[in-house]
SELOMAR-16278 format. One record per residue (C-alpha): x, y, z. Coordinates in steps of 0.02 Angstrom, whole numbers, plus 50000, padded with zeros to 5 digits. Layout:
// residues N
XYZ...
***
This chain:
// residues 438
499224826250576498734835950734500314845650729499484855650600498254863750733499594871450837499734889650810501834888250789501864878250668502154890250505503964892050584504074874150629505654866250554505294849950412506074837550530505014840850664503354841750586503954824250488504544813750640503124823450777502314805350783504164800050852504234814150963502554812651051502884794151085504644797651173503974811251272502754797551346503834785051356505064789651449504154807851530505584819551495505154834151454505804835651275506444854151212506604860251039507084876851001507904886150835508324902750799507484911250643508834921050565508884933250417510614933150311511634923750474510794938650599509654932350712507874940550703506714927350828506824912150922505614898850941505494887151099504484870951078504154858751235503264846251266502444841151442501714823051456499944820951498498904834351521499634850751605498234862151578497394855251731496654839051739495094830251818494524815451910493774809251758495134812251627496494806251727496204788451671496644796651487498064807751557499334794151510498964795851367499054813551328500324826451319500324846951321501394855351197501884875251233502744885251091503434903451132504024915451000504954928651056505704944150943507584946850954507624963651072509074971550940510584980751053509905002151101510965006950952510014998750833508635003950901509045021150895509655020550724507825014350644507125027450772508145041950693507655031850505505985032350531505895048150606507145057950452505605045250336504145056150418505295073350389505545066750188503415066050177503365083850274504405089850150503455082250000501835087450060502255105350095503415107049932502585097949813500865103249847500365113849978501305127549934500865126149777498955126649830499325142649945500155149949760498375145249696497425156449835498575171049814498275170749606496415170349626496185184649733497055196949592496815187649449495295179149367495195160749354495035161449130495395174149033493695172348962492785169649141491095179249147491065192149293491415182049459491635189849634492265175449720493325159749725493245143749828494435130749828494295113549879495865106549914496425088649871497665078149959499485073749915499675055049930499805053649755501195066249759502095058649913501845039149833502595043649672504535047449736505275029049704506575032349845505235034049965504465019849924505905008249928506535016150084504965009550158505184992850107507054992450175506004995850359505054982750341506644971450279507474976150447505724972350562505684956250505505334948950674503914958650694503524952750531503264937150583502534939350753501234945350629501064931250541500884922350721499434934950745498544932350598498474912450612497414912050755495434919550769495274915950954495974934251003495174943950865495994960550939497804952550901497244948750723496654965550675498424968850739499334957250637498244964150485498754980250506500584978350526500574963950379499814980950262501414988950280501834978150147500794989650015502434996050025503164983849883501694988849788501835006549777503885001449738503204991849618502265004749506503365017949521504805005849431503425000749325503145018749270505015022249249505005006749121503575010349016504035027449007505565022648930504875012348813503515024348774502235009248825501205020648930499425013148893499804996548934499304999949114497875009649199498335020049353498025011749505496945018049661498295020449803496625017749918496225001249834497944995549854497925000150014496654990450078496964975249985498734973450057497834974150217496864957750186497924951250061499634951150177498654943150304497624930650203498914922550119499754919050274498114912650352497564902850197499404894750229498844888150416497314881050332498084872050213499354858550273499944857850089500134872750040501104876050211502164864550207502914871750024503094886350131504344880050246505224872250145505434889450092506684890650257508594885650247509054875950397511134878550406511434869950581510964858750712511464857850898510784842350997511424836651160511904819551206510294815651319509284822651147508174834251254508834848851203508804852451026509304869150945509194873250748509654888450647508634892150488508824908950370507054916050327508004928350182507194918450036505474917450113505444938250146506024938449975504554927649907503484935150027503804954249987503734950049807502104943049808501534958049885502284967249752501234959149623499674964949713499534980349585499204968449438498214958849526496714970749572497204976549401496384962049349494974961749456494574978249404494514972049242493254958649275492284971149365492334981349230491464967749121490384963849214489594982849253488834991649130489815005449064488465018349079488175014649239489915014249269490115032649215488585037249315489605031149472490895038149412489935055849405489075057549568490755050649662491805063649572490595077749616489615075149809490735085149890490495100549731488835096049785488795099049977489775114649970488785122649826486815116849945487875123550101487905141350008486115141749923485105154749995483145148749996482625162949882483985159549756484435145449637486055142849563486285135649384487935126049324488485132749192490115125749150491285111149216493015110749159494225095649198495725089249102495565071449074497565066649041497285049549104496045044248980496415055148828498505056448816499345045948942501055048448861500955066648947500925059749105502495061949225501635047149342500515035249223500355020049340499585030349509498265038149498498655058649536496535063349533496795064749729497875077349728496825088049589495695104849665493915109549611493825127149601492005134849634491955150849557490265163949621489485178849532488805194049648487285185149660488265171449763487825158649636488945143749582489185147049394490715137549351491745124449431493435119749375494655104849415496515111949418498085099049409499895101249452500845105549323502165093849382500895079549321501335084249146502975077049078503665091449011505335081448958504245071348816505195075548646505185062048567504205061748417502785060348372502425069648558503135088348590502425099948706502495117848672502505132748807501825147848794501035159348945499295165748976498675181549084497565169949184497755161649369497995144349294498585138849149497885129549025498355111348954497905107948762498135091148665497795093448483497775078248362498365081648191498195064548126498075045248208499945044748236500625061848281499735074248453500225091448479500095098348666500205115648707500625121948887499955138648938500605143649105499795153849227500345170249283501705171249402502325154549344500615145849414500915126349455499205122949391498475121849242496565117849185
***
């Protein structure tokens, strides 16, 4: 069916994809110029409209030697054109979005940075371990919050409720992403379409709430924000492309659309529809939703396949390149500088059930501090995490967390296991109430 190649036709309505055979012939027959339009609504408010016409023979210019076929022939034009919402409105999600970007200030300079600034004021009074051999100076590379920012549910779903109100530019998107002849517009479509990693981050943070509550913690590995990231990109925008491709598989997505009224005139040239696109956003943004456990299972298979020491080996000299650029950048070419110790607090792998966020990923937001003896040598490095990482509310037995205090910058982090079924976890804050521990 050639209607399939026209680059409308995801929003076409059923009837007009099923009778376009009719529609074509009348158009030649009698060379009116026959005009379809409909108005793509979301809960009874209008969010697009969508103008089909069709011109008979061929109106893109034609030639002494195709005018013999121009009978024959006909040109069809579609237009889709966003709803331009009333100044109010528009002001409204221009105040939202700008009180959103104020909430992530706020996180980032709360949550974290402040709490890395507490960091540089404790290490230049107060040794890094109490039992730290004789070091002169500190260095501190600094993570980044995203884990901190992506773990507030309420952000996340605040998100998704701007995308649920954009959803015309939603689907001039999708429009974007179902051509290739304008490659510029479909990078465009693929980054608006990754907003949608959105519904995923919504996603794991209800996850965690759940398995928290039902102390199922292990049953899912934190997820790489980055990953996710990226694979909403392509994956919001390839499953509305593999849709074009596919006549099948597009036309169970419009039947996805609710058509609730028809005007026609009496000539039957002018033909309006209405049809409510709040079950396909719905399908839509909970597909995208799912993303997490599907690279969850890719990462699986990955995992298979790879070897696991060569896994950790990865694992290793990712974790460390940049310990390793800063400690070359201050080697002096007479000197050589021995690692002596490396400290890190593996919570994800080793007691999950301590965990305040166990389905993201908080290793981004972690700091590697790069402690020097007089000699300017690197003799220790040490990964610090928030404290606020820990779930400090976990009483239930066979879990309890203890706190006592320590005379040290950071604090200090301690899972004991007595036997297979009961853990013991000791917190040892810092001085001055330190947000870190080691």
């Amino acid at each position: 069916n050639p209607v399939y190649s026209i680059l409308g036709v995801p929003y076409f309505p059923p009837d007009v994809k099923r009778n376009w055979p009719w529609v074509l012939t009348y158009t030649n027959r009698f060379g009116y110029r026959r005009i379809i339009s409909w108005n793509i609504t979301i809960l009874t408010t209008t969010a697009s409209t969508s103008v089909l016409w069709i011109v008979p023979g061929n109106d893109l210019g034609s030639t002494s030697a195709s005018s013999s076929t121009n009978s024959s022939a006909s040109t069809v034009y579609y237009v889709y054109r966003p709803v331009v919402k009333p100044l109010l409105w528009r002001l409204v999600k221009f105040l939202y979005r700008i009180g959103l970007c104020g909430w992530i200030f706020m996180l980032c300079t709360t949550h974290y940075y402040c709490h890395v600034y507490h960091l540089y004021n404790n290490l230049k009074t107060i040794p890094l371990h109490v039992t730290s051999p004789a070091i002169t100076r500190y260095e501190i590379l600094v993570g980044e919050p995203t884990c901190v920012v992506l773990s507030n549910p309420w952000l996340c779903l605040a998100f998704v409720v701007d995308i649920c109100a954009s959803t015309e530019y939603v689907g001039q998107a999708c429009l974007r992403v179902c051509q290739t002849e304008n490659w510029f517009y479909f990078g465009l479509g693929l980054l608006y379409l990754g907003r949608t990693v959105w519904c995923a981050y919504s996603t794991l943070t209800i996850l965690n709430i759940v398995l928290k509550r039902c102390h199922r913690t292990t049953w899912f590995a934190p997820a790489n924000t980055t990953v996710l990231a990226v694979a909403a990109t392509w994956a919001g925008g390839g499953i509305v492309t593999i849709q074009k491709q596919w006549p099948k598989v597009l036309d169970l997505y419009t039947s996805l659309f609710l058509p609730y009224d028809v005007d026609e005139d009496v000539s039957k040239l002018h033909h309006i529809g209405h049809m409510d696109i709040a079950l396909i956003m719905a399908v839509y943004l909970g597909t995208m939703g799912n993303l997490p456990f599907a690279v969850a299972g890719g990462s699986r298979v990955l995992k298979k396949v790879r070897s696991v020491m060569m896994t950790s080996r990865l694992k290793q000299k990712v974790s460390f390149v940049s310990i390793l650029i800063a400690t070359n950048r201050r080697r002096s070419s007479g000197t050589t500088s021995s690692l002596r110790r490396l400290r890190s607090i593996e919570m994800v792998v080793e007691c999950p059930d301590y965990q305040s966020q166990c389905t993201i990923s908080q290793r981004g937001g972690d700091c590697y501090v790069l402690s020097y003896d007089r000699r300017d040598d690197l003799v220790e490095v040490t990964r610090v995490t928030l404290v606020s990482q820990i779930d400090l509310t976990v009483v239930h037995r066979p879990f309890r967390i203890n706190q006592l205090t320590t005379n040290a910058a950071v604090g200090r982090f301690v899972v004991a296991k007595k036997s297979d079924a009961i853990r013991a976890a000791t917190l040892h804050r810092g001085c001055s109430n330190s947000p870190w521990v080691s």
